[in-house]
N, C-alpha and C positions, 0 to 999 in steps of 0.2 A: 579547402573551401567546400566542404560537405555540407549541406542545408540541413543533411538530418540532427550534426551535431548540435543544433539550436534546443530540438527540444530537449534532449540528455542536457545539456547546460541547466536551462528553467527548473527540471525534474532533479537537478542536484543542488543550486545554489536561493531556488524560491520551491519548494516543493509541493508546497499547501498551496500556493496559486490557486485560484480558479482559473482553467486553461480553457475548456472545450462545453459549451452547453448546447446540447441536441435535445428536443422536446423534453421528455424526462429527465434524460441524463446528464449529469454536472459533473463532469472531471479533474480533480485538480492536474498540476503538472505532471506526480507522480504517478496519477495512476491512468494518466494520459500516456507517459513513456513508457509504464511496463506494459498499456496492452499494446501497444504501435511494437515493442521488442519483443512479446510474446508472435505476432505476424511476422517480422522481420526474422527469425531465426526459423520457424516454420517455414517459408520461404528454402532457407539454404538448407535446410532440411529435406526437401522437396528437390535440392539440385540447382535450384535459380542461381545462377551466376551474375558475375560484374557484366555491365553490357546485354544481358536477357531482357529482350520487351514483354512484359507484364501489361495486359487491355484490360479497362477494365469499362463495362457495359452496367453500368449503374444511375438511379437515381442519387440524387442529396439522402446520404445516410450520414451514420458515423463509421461505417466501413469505408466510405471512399475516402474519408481524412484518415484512417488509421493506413488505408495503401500508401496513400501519396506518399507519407512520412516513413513508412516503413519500405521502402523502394529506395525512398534516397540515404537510409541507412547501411543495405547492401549492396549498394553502389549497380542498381539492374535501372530498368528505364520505362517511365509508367505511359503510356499510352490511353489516354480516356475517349471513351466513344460514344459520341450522341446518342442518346435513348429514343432518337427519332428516326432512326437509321433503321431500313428495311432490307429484310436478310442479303439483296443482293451487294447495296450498297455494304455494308457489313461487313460479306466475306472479301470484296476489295481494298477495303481499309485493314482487315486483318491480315490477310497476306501481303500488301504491300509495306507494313510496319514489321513482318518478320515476329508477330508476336509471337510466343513460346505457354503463354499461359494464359486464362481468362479467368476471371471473378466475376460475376454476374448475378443475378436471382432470379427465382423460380417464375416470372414474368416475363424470361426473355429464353427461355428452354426451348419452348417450341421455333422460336426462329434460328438459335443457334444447330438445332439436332437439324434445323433442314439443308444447312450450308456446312456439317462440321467433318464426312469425310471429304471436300474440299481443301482442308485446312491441315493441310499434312508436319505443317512447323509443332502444332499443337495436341502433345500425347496423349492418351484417354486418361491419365491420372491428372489435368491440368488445366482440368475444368471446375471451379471452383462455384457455389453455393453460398452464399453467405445468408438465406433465409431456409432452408429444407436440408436437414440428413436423412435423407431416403429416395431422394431423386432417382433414379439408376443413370450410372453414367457420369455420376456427379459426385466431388468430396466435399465434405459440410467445411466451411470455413473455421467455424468458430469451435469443430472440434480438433483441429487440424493445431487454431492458436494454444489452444486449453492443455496440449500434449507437449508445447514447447515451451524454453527458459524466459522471466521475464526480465535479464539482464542486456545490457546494451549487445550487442554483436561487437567481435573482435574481430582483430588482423584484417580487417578491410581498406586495404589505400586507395581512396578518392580522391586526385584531381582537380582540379579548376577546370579541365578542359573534358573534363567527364561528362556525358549525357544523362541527363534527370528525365527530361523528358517529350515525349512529341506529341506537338497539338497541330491536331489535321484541320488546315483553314474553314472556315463554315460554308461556303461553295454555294454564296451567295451570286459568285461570277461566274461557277462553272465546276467541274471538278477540284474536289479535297486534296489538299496536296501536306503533305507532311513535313511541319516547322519544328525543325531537330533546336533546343535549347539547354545547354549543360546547366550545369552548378552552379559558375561562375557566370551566368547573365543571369538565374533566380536566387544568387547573393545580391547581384543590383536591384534585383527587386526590393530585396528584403528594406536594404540601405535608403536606397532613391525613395521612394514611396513610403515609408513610414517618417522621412524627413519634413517630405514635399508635406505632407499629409498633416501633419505636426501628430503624429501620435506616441503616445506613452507608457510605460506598463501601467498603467492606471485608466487605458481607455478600453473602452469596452468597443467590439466590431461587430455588428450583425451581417450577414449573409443571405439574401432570401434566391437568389438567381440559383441558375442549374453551376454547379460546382465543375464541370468537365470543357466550359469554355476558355479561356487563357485570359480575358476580365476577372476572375476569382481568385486567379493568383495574383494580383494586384495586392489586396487586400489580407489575404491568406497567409502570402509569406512576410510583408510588412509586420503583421500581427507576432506572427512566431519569432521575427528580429527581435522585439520590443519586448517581448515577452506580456503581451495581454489578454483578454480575457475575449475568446471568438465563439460567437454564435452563430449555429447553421439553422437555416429552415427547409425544410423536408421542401418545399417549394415556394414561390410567390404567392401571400394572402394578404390581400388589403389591409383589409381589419389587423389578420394577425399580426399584417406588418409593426402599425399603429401600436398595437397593443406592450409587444415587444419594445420597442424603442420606449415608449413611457414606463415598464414594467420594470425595464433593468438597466435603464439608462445609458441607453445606448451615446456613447459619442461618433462614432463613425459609419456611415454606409455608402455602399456605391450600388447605384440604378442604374437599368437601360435607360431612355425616355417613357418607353412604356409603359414602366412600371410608375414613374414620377407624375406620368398624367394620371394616370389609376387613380394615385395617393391623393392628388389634388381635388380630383373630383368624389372622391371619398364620404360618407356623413359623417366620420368619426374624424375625420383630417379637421388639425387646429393647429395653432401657434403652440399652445400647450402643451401638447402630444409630442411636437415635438421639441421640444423645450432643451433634453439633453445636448440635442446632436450639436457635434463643433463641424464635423464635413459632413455634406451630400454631395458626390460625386456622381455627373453622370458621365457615364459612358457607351461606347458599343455605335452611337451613331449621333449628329448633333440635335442635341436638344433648342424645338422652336424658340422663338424669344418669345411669344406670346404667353409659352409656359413656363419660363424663367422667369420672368416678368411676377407670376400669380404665384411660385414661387419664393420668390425672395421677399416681397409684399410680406409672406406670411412668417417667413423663414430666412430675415436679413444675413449676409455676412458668413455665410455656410456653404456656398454654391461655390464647388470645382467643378471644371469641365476637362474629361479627359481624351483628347484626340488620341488614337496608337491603333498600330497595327504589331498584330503579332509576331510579324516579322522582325519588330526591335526598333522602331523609331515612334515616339510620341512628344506632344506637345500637354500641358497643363496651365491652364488658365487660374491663377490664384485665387480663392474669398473676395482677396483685397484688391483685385484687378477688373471688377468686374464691370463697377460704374464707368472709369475711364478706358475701358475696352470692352465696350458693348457687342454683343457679335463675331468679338476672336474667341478664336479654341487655345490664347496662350503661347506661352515661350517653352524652346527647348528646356528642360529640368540640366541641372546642372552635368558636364562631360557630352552634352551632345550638340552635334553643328546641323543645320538647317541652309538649305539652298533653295529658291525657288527658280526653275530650269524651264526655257524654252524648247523644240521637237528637236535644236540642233544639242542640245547640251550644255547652251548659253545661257549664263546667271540672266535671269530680265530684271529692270530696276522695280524701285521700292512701287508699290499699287499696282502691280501687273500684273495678269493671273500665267499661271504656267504649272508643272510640274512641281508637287512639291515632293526633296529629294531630304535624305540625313542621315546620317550616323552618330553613333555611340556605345555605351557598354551593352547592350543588350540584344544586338544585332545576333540575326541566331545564326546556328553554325550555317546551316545549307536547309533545301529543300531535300527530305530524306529520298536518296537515289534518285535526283533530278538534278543533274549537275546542269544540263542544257536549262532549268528553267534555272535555276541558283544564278549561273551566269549573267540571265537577261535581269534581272531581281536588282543584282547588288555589282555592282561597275565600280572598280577602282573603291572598294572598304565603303561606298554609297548606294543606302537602300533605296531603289525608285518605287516610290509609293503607290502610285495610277490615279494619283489620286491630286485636284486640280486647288489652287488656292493661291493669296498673295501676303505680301508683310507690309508693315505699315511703318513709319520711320523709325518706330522703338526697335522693328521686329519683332512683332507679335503677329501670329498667324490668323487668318479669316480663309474658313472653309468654304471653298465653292461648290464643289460635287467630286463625285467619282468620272477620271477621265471616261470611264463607258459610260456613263449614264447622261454624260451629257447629248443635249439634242439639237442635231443641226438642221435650224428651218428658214426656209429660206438665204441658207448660206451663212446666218447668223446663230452663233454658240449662244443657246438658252438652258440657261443651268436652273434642274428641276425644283433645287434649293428653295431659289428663289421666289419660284410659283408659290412651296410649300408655305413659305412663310406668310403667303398670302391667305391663303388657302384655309388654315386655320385661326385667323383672328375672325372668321365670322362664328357667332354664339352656338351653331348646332354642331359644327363642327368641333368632334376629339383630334384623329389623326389624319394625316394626309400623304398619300404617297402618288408623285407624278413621272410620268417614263414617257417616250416616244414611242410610237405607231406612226406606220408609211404612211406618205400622203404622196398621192401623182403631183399635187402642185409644191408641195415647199420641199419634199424629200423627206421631212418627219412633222410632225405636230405632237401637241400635248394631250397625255391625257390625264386626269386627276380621279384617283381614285378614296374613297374618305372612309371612315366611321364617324356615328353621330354621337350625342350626346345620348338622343332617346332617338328608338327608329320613327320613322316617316316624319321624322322635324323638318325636312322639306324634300321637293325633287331634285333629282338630278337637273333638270333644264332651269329650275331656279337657281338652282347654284351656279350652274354655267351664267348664266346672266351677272351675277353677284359677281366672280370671281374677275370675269371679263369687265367690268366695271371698275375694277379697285386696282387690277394689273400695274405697272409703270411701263410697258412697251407692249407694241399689235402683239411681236413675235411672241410672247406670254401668254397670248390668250390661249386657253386650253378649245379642243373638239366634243370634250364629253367629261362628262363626271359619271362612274360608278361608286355606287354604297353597295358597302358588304357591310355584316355583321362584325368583321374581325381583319386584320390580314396574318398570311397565310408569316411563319416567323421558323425561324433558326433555332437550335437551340439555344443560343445566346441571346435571342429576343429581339434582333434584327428582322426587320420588316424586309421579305422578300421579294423587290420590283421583280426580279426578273420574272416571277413564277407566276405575279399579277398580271405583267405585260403578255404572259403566254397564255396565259388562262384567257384574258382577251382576245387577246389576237384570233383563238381556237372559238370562241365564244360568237366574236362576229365573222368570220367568215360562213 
C-alpha cells in the first residue's frame, strides 16, 4: 500500500496525461514521475533512509508536490511546517519530529541559521535550497535532483502500517502536537474522497489554500488515485481564483469559508465563472448558512461540507443532502461509526447535544511521542473529538461548537455558533467570530468580534443593539462588538478566537 506507487502507475499506463499545472508549468504524468524519482533517489543518495523525517518549511511551489511524492516513494516521512512559524516555535516542532533533513528557501535562511545549532538531529549537509545555489551552508536542491537517475527507486518494502507522514495540529487550542499517519490511512484518502467526491480521470482539481495543512491532502491524494489533472496556486487570489476555474475548467475545489466569502463578494464571481465546477467543498471550519444560502443561489447542487479532524474522523454532508438537511455537517462516509457521548461516556438519544465521538480507517496512528495524550484522544479504537453536536433520526450530524469554546453564562451553555449565525445575516457584516470574556455577574458573557463589508458601514454600539435585537434567548445577547480589519488565521485559514479573545482581554484591561 505505497501511495508513491500511484504516480509510477499514471507515468506508465497514461503517460501523456496532463498531471500537474503550477503557473507556467504543465506536467504530464511522465515527466511529473521522472522529476519526483529524479528527488527521490537524490534523497537515498544523501543517506535518507525508510522512517527518516524530511521538514519541509515551504510556501505552495512545485517543489512541495515533487517532496510529498518523492518521500513516499523511499519509504522516509514528510513533515511540513507552517510558513507562519517563528523561529522559536520552529525549532520545537523540528526537534520534536526528530527531523533529519530540511528543504526550505532563501526566505526562511535567516530564521533557520538563528535556531540551527539547536538542532543537532540535522547535519550541515541537510539543509536543502530549492530557490539559491550559493547560499553558504546550504545545497541547491535542484542541482542535487539534476545529478541523479530519473527511474522509479528499487528494493524499497513499504507497508501499510508504514509512516508518510506527520501533520502538527494548527494550535488553534493550544500547543502543536504531532498527528503520525501511515500509507494505509492516505490510501483511504485516496479511495474515500475521490468516491465521496465523485471524481474521475477526466476531472480537473484546483488548489488555491496553503498545501502544508492536512485539508490539501483531501483533494491531493484523491486526485493522484483517479489519476487526474491537479492544479496548485502559489497562494489564494480572488480573481485568480475565478479566472482559473473558468480558464481550464475546473471540476473540483475545496475552501475554507474564508475563502468562499471572498469569492462571493467578488466583482468577477458569477454563475458563469463558475459553470465548470461539479464540487465546492468547504472545509476547515462551518461555513454560515447565510453564505451557503448566496452560494447555492448562484451555484446550485455543488455544495459539500466537510466536518474532520485530522486526527481521523469526519463527516460529509452530500450536494444532494443539502435541502433536506439544512444545517448538518453530514453522515459518517462509508467504514466509519459515529457516537454522540455524554461527560459519563453515555450514548445520549437522538437531538441531544454531547460529545461527538468516531472511528474509522483513517484514525491516525498516535500523537507522535505523546502517548499520555494518544491515550486521552482515542478510548477503546474511539476518537473523542472535543468537539460538541447532535444526530437527527437519519443520523446526520449538526455542529454546535468546540467543547472549549463554549460559554457558560449564567449557568447556561451558549454556543458561540449560534450567536455567529446571527451575527452575520446583517448586510455589513462579512465574518464573525464570538468567544467569552469574564463577567463578575454571569461567570462569562459574549463578545462578538466582526469584519465589514466596507469599513465604518456601522458602529460597534449599533451592532450591539442590531444583534441583541434578533438573538432567540437574553443569555445570547453579546457585551460588545469589535471591528478589525481582518482576523488574525492559521495557516489553514482557521479564524483564531483564542488569540482574539486574548488580544482583548490584554486590550481592555
Amino acid at each position: 500500500m505505497n501511495i508513491g506507487n500511484l504516480l509510477s502507475r499514471h507515468a506508465r499506463y497514461q503517460p501523456d496525461k496532463l498531471a500537474l499545472i503550477f503557473e507556467d508549468n504543465r506536467l504530464t504524468y511522465k515527466e511529473y514521475n521522472q522529476s519526483v524519482n529524479r528527488l527521490a533517489n537524490a534523497m537515498l543518495d544523501m543517506g535518507i533512509k525508510k522512517g527518516d523525517k524530511i521538514a519541509t518549511l515551504l510556501p505552495n511551489c512545485m517543489e512541495l508536490l515533487e517532496i510529498y511524492w518523492a518521500v513516499a516513494k523511499v519509504g522516509a516521512v514528510v513533515v511540513p511546517m507552517s510558513t507562519l512559524l517563528l523561529s522559536k516555535g520552529l525549532l520545537s516542532l523540528l526537534n520534536d519530529s526528530d527531523t533529519v533533513m530540511i528543504i526550505t528557501n532563501s526566505g526562511f535562511v535567516d530564521t533557520l541559521n538563528e535556531i540551527r545549532e539547536d538542532l543537532p538531529a540535522i547535519s550541515s549537509e541537510n539543509y536543502i535550497l530549492t530557490d539559491s545555489s550559493d547560499t553558504p551552508g546550504y545545497r541547491d536542491y535542484h542541482a542535487l535532483k539534476a545529478a541523479s537517475d530519473d527511474l522509479d527507486p528499487q528494493g524499497i518494502e513499504i507497508s501499510d502500517d508504514d509512516i508518510y507522514n506527520i501533520i502538527y495540529s494548527s494550535g488553534t487550542t493550544g500547543q502543536p502536537k504531532g498527528i503520525v499517519l501511515s500509507h494505509y490511512i492516505r490510501s483511504m484518502y485516496c479511495t474515500l474522497f475521490a468516491s465521496t467526491f465523485r471524481m474521475t480521470p477526466e476531472s480537473v482539481i484546483l488548489h488555491s489554500g496553503a498545501m502544508v495543512f492536512n485539508g490539501a491532502f483531501v483533494t491531493l491524494m484523491a486526485s493522484m488515485f483517479v489519476g487526474a489533472t491537479y492544479i496548485l496556486h502559489r497562494q489564494f487570489d480572488t480573481e485568480g481564483f475565478i479566472e482559473t476555474v473558468r480558464g481550464e475548467k475546473v471540476t473540483h475545489v475545496m475552501m475554507v469559508p474564508a475563502q468562499i466569502v471572498a469569492i462571493l463578494h467578488s466583482s468577477n464571481f458569477s454563475a458563469a465563472a463558475l459553470s465548470s465546477l461539479e464540487m465546492i467543498c468547504s472545509v476547515g471550519a462551518p461555513l454560515h448558512k447565510e453564505h451557503k444560502e448566496e452560494l447555492i443561489k448562484h451555484a446550485p447542487n455543488r455544495l459539500y461540507e466537510l466536518y474532520g479532524l485530522t486526527e481521523g474522523f469526519l463527516t460529509i454532508l452530500d450536494k444532494n443532502d443539502y435541502e433536506s438537511k439544512t444545517g448538518s455537517v453530514g453522515a459518517p462516509t462509508s467504514f466509519f461509526e459515529m457516537r454522540i457521548e455524554d461527560e459519563n461516556k453515555d450514548e445520549v438519544p437522538v437531538g441531544e447535544v454531547g460529545e461527538i465521538v468516531g472511528r474509522g480507517p483513517t484514525l491516525m496512528v498516535e500523537y507522535y511521542k505523546r502517548p499520555d495524550l494518544t491515550e486521552q484522544a482515542v478510548i477503546d479504537g474511539w476518537l473523542y473529538t472535543g468537539d460538541m453536536g447532535y444526530v437527527d433520526e437519519e443520523g446526520f450530524l449538526y455542529l454546535v461548537d468546540r467543547k472549549k469554546d463554549m460559554i457558560i453564562s449564567g449557568g447556561v451553555n451558549v454556543y458561540p455558533r449560534d450567536i455567529e449565525e446571527i451575527v452575520v445575516q446583517h448586510p455589513t457584516v462579512l465574518e464573525a467570530a464570538v468567544f467569552g470574556i469574564p463577567s463578575e455577574k454571569w461567570g462569562e458573557t459574549p463578545v462578538a468580534a466582526v469584519t465589514l463589508t466596507t469599513p465604518d458601514a456601522i458602529t460597534p454600539d449599533e451592532l450591539v443593539v442590531w444583534i441583541n435585537e434578533h438573538v432567540s434567548a437574553k443569555f445570547q445577547r453579546v457585551y460588545r462588538v469589535i471591528i478589525m480589519e481582518e482576523f488574525p488565521r492559521n495557516i489553514a485559514g482557521k479564524t483564531l478566537k483564542r488569540v482574539i479573545r486574548e488580544d482583548f482581554l490584554a486590550d481592555d484591561m
